[in-house]
C-alpha positions as CSV (number, residue, x, y, z in Angstrom):
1,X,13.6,-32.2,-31.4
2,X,10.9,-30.2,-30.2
3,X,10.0,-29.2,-26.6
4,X,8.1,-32.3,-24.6
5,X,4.8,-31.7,-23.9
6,X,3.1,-34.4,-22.0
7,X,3.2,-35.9,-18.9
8,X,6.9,-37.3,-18.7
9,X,9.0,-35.7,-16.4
10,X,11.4,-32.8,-17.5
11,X,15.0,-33.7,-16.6
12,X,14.0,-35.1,-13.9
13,X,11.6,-33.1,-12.7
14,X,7.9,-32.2,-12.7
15,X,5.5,-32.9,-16.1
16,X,4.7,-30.5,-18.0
17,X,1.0,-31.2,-16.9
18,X,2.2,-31.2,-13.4
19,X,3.7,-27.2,-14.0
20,X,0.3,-26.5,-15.7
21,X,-2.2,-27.7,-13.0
22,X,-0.2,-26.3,-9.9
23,X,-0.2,-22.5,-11.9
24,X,-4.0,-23.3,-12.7
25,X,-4.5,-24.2,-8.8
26,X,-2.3,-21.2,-7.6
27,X,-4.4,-19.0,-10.3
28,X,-7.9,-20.4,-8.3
29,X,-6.6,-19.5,-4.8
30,X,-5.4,-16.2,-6.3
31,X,-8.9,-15.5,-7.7
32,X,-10.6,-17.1,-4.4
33,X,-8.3,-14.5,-2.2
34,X,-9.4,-11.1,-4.8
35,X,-13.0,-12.3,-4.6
36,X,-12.8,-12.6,-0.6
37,X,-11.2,-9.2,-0.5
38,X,-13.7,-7.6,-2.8
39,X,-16.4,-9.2,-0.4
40,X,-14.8,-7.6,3.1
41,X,-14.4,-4.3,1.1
42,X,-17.6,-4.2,0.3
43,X,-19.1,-5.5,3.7
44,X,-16.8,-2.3,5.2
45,X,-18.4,0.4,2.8
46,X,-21.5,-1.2,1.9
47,X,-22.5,0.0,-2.2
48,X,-19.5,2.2,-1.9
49,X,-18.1,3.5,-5.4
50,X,-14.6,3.5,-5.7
51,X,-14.6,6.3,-8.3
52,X,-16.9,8.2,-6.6
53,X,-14.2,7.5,-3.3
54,X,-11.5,8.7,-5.3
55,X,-13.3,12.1,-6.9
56,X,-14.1,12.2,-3.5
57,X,-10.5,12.9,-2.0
58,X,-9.3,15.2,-5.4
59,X,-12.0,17.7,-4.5
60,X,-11.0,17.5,-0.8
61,X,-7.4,18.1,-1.9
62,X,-8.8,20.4,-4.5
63,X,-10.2,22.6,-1.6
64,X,-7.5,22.4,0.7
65,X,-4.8,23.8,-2.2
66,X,-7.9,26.6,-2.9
67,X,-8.1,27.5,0.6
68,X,-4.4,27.8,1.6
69,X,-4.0,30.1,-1.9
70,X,-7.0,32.4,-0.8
71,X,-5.4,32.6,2.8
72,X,-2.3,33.8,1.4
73,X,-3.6,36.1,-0.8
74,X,-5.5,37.4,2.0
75,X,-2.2,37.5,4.2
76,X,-0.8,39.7,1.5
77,X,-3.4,41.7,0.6
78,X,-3.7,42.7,4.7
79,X,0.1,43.1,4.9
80,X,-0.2,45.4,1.6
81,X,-2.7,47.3,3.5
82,X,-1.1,47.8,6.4
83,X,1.8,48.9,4.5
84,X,-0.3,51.7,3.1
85,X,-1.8,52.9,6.3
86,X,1.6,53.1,7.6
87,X,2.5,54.9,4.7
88,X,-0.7,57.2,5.0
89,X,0.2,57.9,8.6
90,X,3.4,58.8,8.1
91,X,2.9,61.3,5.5
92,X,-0.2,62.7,7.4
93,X,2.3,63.2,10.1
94,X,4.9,65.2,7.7
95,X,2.2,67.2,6.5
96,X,0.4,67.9,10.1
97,X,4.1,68.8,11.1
98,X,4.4,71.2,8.3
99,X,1.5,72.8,8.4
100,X,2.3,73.4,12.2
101,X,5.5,74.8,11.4
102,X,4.1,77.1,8.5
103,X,1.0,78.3,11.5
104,X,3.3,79.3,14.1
105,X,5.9,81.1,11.6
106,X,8.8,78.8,11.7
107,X,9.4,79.1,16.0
Protein backbone atom coordinates (compact mmCIF):
# COMPACT_ATOMS: atom_id res chain seq x y z
CA UNK A 1 0.00 0.00 0.00
CA UNK A 2 1.34 3.22 -0.94
CA UNK A 3 1.80 6.39 1.21
CA UNK A 4 -1.76 8.49 1.59
CA UNK A 5 -1.79 11.44 -0.09
CA UNK A 6 -5.01 13.38 0.32
CA UNK A 7 -6.77 15.10 2.78
CA UNK A 8 -7.51 12.21 5.35
CA UNK A 9 -5.83 12.39 8.41
CA UNK A 10 -2.49 10.53 9.05
CA UNK A 11 -2.86 8.28 12.16
CA UNK A 12 -4.75 10.47 13.59
CA UNK A 13 -3.32 13.40 12.91
CA UNK A 14 -3.07 16.33 10.46
CA UNK A 15 -3.73 15.74 6.32
CA UNK A 16 -1.34 15.58 4.22
CA UNK A 17 -2.78 18.93 2.71
CA UNK A 18 -2.94 20.30 6.15
CA UNK A 19 1.26 19.58 6.58
CA UNK A 20 1.63 21.11 3.07
CA UNK A 21 -0.27 24.52 3.49
CA UNK A 22 1.02 25.31 7.07
CA UNK A 23 5.01 24.75 5.47
CA UNK A 24 3.68 26.90 2.39
CA UNK A 25 2.28 29.57 5.03
CA UNK A 26 5.49 29.31 7.36
CA UNK A 27 7.58 29.57 3.87
CA UNK A 28 5.42 33.16 3.15
CA UNK A 29 6.13 34.67 6.61
CA UNK A 30 9.76 33.43 6.11
CA UNK A 31 9.98 35.25 2.78
CA UNK A 32 7.77 38.31 4.26
CA UNK A 33 10.45 38.57 7.32
CA UNK A 34 13.87 38.37 4.53
CA UNK A 35 12.04 40.92 2.32
CA UNK A 36 11.35 43.26 5.48
CA UNK A 37 14.96 42.85 6.51
CA UNK A 38 16.33 43.56 3.12
CA UNK A 39 14.11 46.73 3.24
CA UNK A 40 15.51 48.14 6.82
CA UNK A 41 19.02 47.16 5.51
CA UNK A 42 18.75 49.09 2.80
CA UNK A 43 16.85 52.10 4.50
CA UNK A 44 20.13 52.06 7.01
CA UNK A 45 22.77 52.17 4.13
CA UNK A 46 20.81 53.54 1.39
CA UNK A 47 22.29 51.90 -2.34
CA UNK A 48 24.90 50.31 -0.23
CA UNK A 49 26.78 47.30 -2.05
CA UNK A 50 27.39 44.55 0.08
CA UNK A 51 30.44 43.37 -1.96
CA UNK A 52 31.77 46.56 -2.20
CA UNK A 53 31.11 46.56 2.01
CA UNK A 54 32.96 43.55 2.25
CA UNK A 55 36.20 44.51 -0.24
CA UNK A 56 35.82 47.32 1.85
CA UNK A 57 36.89 45.71 5.29
CA UNK A 58 39.74 43.11 3.40
CA UNK A 59 41.67 46.20 2.33
CA UNK A 60 41.16 47.81 5.74
CA UNK A 61 42.50 44.54 7.28
CA UNK A 62 44.85 44.37 4.26
CA UNK A 63 46.44 47.70 5.49
CA UNK A 64 46.42 47.10 9.03
CA UNK A 65 48.55 43.52 8.58
CA UNK A 66 50.90 45.99 5.95
CA UNK A 67 51.29 48.56 8.46
CA UNK A 68 52.14 46.50 11.57
CA UNK A 69 54.79 44.40 9.19
CA UNK A 70 56.42 47.83 7.99
CA UNK A 71 56.54 48.95 11.71
CA UNK A 72 58.35 46.05 12.68
CA UNK A 73 60.63 46.01 10.08
CA UNK A 74 61.35 49.47 10.91
CA UNK A 75 61.74 48.48 14.75
CA UNK A 76 64.36 46.08 13.58
CA UNK A 77 66.02 47.90 11.11
CA UNK A 78 66.51 50.95 13.99
CA UNK A 79 67.56 48.30 16.61
CA UNK A 80 70.11 46.85 13.89
CA UNK A 81 71.30 50.33 13.68
CA UNK A 82 71.74 51.10 16.88
CA UNK A 83 73.47 47.97 17.33
CA UNK A 84 76.04 49.14 14.81
CA UNK A 85 76.60 52.60 16.16
CA UNK A 86 77.28 50.99 19.38
CA UNK A 87 79.49 48.79 17.72
CA UNK A 88 81.21 51.75 15.81
CA UNK A 89 81.60 53.54 19.15
CA UNK A 90 83.07 51.03 20.80
CA UNK A 91 85.71 50.31 18.45
CA UNK A 92 86.35 54.00 17.80
CA UNK A 93 87.04 54.04 21.50
CA UNK A 94 89.66 50.97 21.25
CA UNK A 95 91.33 52.63 18.58
CA UNK A 96 91.29 56.40 20.07
CA UNK A 97 92.67 54.47 23.23
CA UNK A 98 95.41 52.87 21.26
CA UNK A 99 96.42 55.47 19.43
CA UNK A 100 96.71 57.42 22.80
CA UNK A 101 98.80 54.82 24.25
CA UNK A 102 101.11 54.43 21.09
CA UNK A 103 101.44 58.89 21.29
CA UNK A 104 102.46 59.07 24.73
CA UNK A 105 104.94 55.88 24.47
CA UNK A 106 103.23 53.41 26.50
CA UNK A 107 103.06 55.74 30.15
Amino acid sequence: MGMQTDNAPLDGRTSTAQLIDRINRDLDRLQRDVHELAHRLDAMMPGADDRLHYEHHVDITEATVERRRLWSNIRSQAMGGVMMAIGGGMIALVVYAVAQYVRTGGA
